[in-house]
C-alpha positions in Angstrom: 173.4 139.3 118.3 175.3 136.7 116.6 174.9 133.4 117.3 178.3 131.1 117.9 178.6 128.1 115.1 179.9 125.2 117.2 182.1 122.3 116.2 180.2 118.8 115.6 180.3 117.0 118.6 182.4 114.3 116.8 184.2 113.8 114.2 181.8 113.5 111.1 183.5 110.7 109.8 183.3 108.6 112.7 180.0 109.9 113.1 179.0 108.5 110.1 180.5 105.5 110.1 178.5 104.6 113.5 175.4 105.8 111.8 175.8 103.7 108.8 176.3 100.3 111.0 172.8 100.8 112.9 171.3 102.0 110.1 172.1 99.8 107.3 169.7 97.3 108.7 166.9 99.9 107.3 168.3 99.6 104.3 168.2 96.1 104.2 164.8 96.0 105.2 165.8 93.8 108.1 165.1 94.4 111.8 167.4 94.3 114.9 169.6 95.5 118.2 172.2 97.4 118.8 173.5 97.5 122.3 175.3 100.4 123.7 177.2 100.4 127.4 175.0 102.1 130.5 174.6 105.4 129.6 175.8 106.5 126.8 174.2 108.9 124.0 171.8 106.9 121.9 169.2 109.4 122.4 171.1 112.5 121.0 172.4 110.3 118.3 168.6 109.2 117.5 167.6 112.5 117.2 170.7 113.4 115.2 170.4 111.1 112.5 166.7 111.4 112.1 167.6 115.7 111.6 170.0 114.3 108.9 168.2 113.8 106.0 171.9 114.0 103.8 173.2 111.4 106.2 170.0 109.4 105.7 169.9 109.4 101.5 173.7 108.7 102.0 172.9 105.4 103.7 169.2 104.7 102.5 168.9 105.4 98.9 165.4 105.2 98.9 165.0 107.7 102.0 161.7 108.9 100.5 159.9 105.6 100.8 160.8 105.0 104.3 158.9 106.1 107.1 160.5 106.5 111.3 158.8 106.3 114.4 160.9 106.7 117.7 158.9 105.3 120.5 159.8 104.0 124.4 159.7 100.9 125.8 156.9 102.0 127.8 154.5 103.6 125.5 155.0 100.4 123.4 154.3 97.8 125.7 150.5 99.3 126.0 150.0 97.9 122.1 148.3 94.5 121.9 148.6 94.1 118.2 150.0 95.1 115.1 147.1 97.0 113.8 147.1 99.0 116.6 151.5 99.2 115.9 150.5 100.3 112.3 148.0 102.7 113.4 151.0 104.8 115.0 152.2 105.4 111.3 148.9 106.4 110.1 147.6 109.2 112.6 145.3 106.6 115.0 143.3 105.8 112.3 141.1 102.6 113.1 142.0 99.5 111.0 141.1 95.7 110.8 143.1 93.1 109.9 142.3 92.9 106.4 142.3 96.4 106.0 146.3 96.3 107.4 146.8 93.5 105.2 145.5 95.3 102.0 148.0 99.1 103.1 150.8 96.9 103.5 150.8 94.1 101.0 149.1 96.5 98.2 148.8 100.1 98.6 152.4 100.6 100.9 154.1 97.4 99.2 156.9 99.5 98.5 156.5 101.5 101.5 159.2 101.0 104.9 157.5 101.7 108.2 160.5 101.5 110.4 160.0 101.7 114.5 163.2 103.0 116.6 162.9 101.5 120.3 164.8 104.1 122.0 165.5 102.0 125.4 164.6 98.3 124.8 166.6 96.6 127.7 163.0 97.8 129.7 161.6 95.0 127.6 163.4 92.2 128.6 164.2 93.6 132.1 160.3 93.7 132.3 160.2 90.5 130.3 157.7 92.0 128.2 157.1 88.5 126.5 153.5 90.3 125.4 154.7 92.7 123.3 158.1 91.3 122.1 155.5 88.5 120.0 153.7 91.4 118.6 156.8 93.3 117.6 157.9 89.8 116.5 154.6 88.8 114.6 154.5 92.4 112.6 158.8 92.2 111.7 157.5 89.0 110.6 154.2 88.9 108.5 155.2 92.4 106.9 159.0 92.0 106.6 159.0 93.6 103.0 157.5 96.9 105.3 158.6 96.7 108.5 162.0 97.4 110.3 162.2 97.9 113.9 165.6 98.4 115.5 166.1 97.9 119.5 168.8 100.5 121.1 169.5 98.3 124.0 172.2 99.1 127.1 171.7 95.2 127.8 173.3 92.3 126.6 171.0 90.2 124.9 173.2 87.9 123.8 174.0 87.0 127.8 172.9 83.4 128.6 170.4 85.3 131.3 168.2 87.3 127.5 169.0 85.2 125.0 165.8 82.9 124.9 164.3 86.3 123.8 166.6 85.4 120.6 165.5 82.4 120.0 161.8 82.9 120.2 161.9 86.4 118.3 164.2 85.8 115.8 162.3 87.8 113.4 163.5 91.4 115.3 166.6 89.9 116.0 168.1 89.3 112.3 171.1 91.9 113.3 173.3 92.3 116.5 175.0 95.6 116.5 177.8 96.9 118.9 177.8 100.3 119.6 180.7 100.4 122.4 182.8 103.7 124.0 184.4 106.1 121.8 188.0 105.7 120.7 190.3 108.3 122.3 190.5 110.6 119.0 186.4 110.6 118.9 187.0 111.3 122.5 189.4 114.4 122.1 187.4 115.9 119.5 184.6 116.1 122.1 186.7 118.0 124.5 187.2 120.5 122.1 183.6 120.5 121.3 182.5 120.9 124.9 185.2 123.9 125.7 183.2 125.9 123.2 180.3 124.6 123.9 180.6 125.6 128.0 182.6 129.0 126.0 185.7 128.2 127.9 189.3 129.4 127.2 191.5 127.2 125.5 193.9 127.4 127.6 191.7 125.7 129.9 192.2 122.3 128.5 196.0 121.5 127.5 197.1 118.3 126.0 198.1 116.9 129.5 194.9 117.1 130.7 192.8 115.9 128.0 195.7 112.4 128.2 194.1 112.6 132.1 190.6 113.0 131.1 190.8 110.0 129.2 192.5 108.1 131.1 190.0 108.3 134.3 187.2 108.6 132.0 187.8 106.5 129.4 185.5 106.2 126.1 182.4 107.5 128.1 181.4 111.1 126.5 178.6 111.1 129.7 181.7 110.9 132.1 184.0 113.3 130.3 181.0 115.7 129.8 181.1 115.9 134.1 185.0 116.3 134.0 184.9 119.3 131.9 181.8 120.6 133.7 183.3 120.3 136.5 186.7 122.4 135.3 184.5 125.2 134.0 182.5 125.7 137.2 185.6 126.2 139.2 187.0 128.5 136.9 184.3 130.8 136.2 184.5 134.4 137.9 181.1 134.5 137.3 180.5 131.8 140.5 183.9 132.0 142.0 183.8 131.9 145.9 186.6 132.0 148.2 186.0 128.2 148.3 185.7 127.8 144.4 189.1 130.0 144.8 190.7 127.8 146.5 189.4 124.4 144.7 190.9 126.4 141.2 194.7 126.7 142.9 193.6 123.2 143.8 193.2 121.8 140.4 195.7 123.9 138.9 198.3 121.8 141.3 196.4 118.6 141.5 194.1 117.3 138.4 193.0 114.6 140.5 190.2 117.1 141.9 188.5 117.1 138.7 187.9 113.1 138.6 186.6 113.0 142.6 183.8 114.9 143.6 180.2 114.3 144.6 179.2 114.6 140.8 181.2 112.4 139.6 181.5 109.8 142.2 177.0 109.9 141.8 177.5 109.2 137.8 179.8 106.1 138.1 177.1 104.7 140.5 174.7 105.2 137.9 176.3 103.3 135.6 177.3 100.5 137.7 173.9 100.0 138.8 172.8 100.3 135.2 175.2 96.8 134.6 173.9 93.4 134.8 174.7 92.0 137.7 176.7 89.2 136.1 178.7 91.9 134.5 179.3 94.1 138.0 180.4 90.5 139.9 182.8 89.6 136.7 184.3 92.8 137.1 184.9 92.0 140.9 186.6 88.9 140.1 188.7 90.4 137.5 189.9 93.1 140.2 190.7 90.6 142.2 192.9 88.5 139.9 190.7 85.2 139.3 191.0 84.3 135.8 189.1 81.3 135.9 185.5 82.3 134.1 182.4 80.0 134.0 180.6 79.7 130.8 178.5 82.5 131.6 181.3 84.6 132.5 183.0 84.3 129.5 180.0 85.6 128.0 179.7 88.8 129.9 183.5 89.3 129.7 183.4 88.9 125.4 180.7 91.7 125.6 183.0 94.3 128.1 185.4 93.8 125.5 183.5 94.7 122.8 181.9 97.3 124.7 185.6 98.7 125.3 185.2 99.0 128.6 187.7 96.2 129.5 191.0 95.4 127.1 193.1 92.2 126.9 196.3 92.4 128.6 199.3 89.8 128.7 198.6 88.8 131.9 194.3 89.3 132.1 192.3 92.4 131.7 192.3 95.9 132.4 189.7 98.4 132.7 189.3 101.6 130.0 188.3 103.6 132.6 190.4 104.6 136.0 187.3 106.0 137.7 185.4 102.5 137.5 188.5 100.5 137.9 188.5 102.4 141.7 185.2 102.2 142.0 185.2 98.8 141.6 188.3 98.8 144.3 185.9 100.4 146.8 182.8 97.8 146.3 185.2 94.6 147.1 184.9 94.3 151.4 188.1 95.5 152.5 190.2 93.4 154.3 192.6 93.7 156.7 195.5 91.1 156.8 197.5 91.4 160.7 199.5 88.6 162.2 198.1 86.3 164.5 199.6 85.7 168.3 201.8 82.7 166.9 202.7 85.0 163.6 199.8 83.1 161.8 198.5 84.9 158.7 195.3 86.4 159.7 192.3 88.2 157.3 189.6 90.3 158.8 190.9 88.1 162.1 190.4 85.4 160.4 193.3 82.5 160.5 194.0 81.6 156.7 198.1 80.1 157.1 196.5 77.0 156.3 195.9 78.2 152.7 199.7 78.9 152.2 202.8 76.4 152.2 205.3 76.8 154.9 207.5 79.2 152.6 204.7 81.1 151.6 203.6 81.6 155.6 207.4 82.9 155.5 207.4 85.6 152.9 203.7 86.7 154.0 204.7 87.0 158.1 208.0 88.9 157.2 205.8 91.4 154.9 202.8 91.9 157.2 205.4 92.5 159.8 206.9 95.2 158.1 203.2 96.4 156.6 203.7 99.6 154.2 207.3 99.4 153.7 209.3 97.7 151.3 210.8 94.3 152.2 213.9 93.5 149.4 214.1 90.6 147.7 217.1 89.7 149.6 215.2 90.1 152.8 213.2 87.1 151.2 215.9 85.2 150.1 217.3 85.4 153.7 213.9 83.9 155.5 213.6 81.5 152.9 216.8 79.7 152.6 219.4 79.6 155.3 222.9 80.8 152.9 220.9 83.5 151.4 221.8 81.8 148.1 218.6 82.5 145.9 216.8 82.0 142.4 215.2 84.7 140.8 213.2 82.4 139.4 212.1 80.1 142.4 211.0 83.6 144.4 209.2 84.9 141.2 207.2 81.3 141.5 206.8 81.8 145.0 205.3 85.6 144.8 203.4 84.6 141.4 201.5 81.8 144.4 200.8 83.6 147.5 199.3 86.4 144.9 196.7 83.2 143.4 196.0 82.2 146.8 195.3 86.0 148.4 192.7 86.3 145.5 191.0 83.2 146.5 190.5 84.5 150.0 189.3 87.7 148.9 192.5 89.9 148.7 193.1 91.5 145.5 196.0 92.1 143.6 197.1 95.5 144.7 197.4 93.8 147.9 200.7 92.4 147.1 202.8 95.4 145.2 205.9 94.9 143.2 207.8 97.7 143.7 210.3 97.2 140.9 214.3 96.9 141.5 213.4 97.2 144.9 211.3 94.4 146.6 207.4 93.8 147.6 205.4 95.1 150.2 201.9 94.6 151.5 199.2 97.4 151.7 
């Protein structure tokens, strides 16, 4: 039988290039984080690099001298001092401190012991202040033999972690972002997983990999699901008459792929998996408040470096479609009517007093005519008697009943522009 060769998973350059940024700190002989978004693949990449032993001679020249030990945050936190740390390295043998002192400051001087924490956010989630000072005291008393390197999906540089910075500085020398894949990274993965799932070609065009992106963004995790998702529903080997008719499905309507239980269950997972600083900021941000606390500003410099949100000329928009909607679905809905006296009403709520008398205008003449499109002239008519109107006046006057629907919770899809036609309220 002959066994298929498949593609790399990414391209080898980029793959490289990721490698040598967390991994350079071993080189240095210096200890650190690198922080990855929820759920992404730093434990296959772990595992890759440490099978890599031309990767690792490319980026540590003296590979031979160095030493790895992947551990999780959980086995960890059961070690109350760095002998017992050491005694990982050297098969449980039983040490004391002089003995430790004499392996690593004589006999190992030129020895690295490095220590890979494969999920670290569980120790400041846990505030595993304990083990962090022993981690810290060992970085620091044997810093000519120790590395350890966090892989963290946790900001720790958020005003919430960052006291762990200041009082373990010695395994925080380096802060390294590890953020989504760039679309080519992203394509090449595609192409990986339709051999990998040994899937036609044909089964992937151009159009839908731009669509794959665009819902899923970066996230290999998320396109992974999409692809799954495209191969279960064309393989005779499972079809059903209702897998039949979810195929003629997809083949008219893409959107199937990017909506089912699978894949509605994995956003979840990452949203839960975000700080809950991050998941509110992303709420405001949907909703069109621009004005960001201190704190804020923190979590949204770290989205952005995480590539999951992107500057735009007028705010932010999200990488990913599917969490952009998700996001949609968390805000409470609300339901703007008219009042008895035409007053502008949320979730029965009377909120005209928000809005100027022009602004209680454009809004009752919109919700009036709810779902359809009410021209600009239609506008121009309510708000000034000749119909005589400025472009620029009603552009002020939209750009202010938007503002003020985002302060009382509407966001803003609520108001559409549909353009060279008019606005109209959902």
């Amino acid at each position: 039988m002959v066994t298929k060769v498949l593609p790399p998973p990414f391209p080898p350059a980029e793959y490289e290039r990721r490698m040598t940024e967390w991994f350079s700190i071993v080189r240095f002989r210096e200890s650190g984080v690198v922080m990855f978004p929820v759920r992404m693949d730093r434990a296959r990449r772990i595992t890759q690099f440490l099978r890599d032993q031309n990767l690792q001679k490319k980026i540590i020249p003296d590979i031979k001298k160095v030493k790895f030990l992947p551990i999780s945050a959980d086995f960890i936190s059961t070690i109350d001092s760095p002998i017992e740390l050491f005694s990982l390295f050297e098969e449980n043998k039983d040490f004391s401190v002089t003995d430790l002192d004499k392996l690593l400051l004589q006999k190992y001087k030129d020895k690295l012991f490095v220590i890979l924490i494969t999920d670290a956010e569980n120790l400041y989630i846990q505030n595993k202040s304990r083990t962090l000072s022993v981690l810290n005291d060992f970085a620091y008393k044997y810093r000519n033999n120790v590395t350890i390197i966090q892989f963290s999906e946790l900001n720790i540089l958020h005003p919430e972690y960052f006291y762990f910075i200041q009082k373990y500085s010695a395994i925080f020398n380096n802060i390294v972002y590890a953020p989504l894949y760039e679309k080519k990274e992203i394509f090449h993965f595609m192409d990986y997983l339709v051999s990998y799932f040994e899937m036609e070609n044909n089964q992937l065009t151009e159009k839908l990999k731009e669509e794959i992106y665009e819902n899923c963004g970066g996230h290999p995790w998320l396109v992974k699901e999409a692809i799954r998702y495209l191969r279960n529903t064309n393989s005779d080997g499972i079809a059903s008459s209702v897998q039949e008719r979810t195929r003629n499905d997809i083949n008219e309507n893409n959107d199937l792929i990017f909506h089912h239980e699978e894949m509605e269950m994995e956003i979840r997972v990452i949203w839960n998996g975000m700080m809950e600083a991050e998941r509110e900021l992303l709420k405001k941000i949907t909703l069109g408040n621009l004005s960001f606390t201190s704190d804020e500003k923190a979590s949204l410099a770290y989205l952005i470096k995480m590539k999951i949100l992107n500057k735009a000329p007028k705010g932010f928009v999200f990488t990913q479609k599917l969490l952009e909607e998700f996001v949609e679905k968390e805000i409470s809905i609300n339901i703007i009517t008219l009042g008895t006296r035409d007053q502008v009403m949320i979730n029965g709520v009377d909120v005209s007093g928000v809005f100027s008398k022009n602004e209680n205008k454009v809004l009752s003449l919109m919700i009036g005519k709810s779902g359809n499109i009410v021209s600009r002239e239609e506008l121009g008519g309510v708000l000034w008697r000749d119909g005589e109107y400025s472009d620029w006046a009603l552009d002020r006057l939209i750009s202010r009943v938007r503002k003020k629907l985002s302060k009382v919770g509407c966001g803003p899809k609520v108001l559409k522009t549909i353009l060279g036609k008019g606005y109209l309220i959902n």
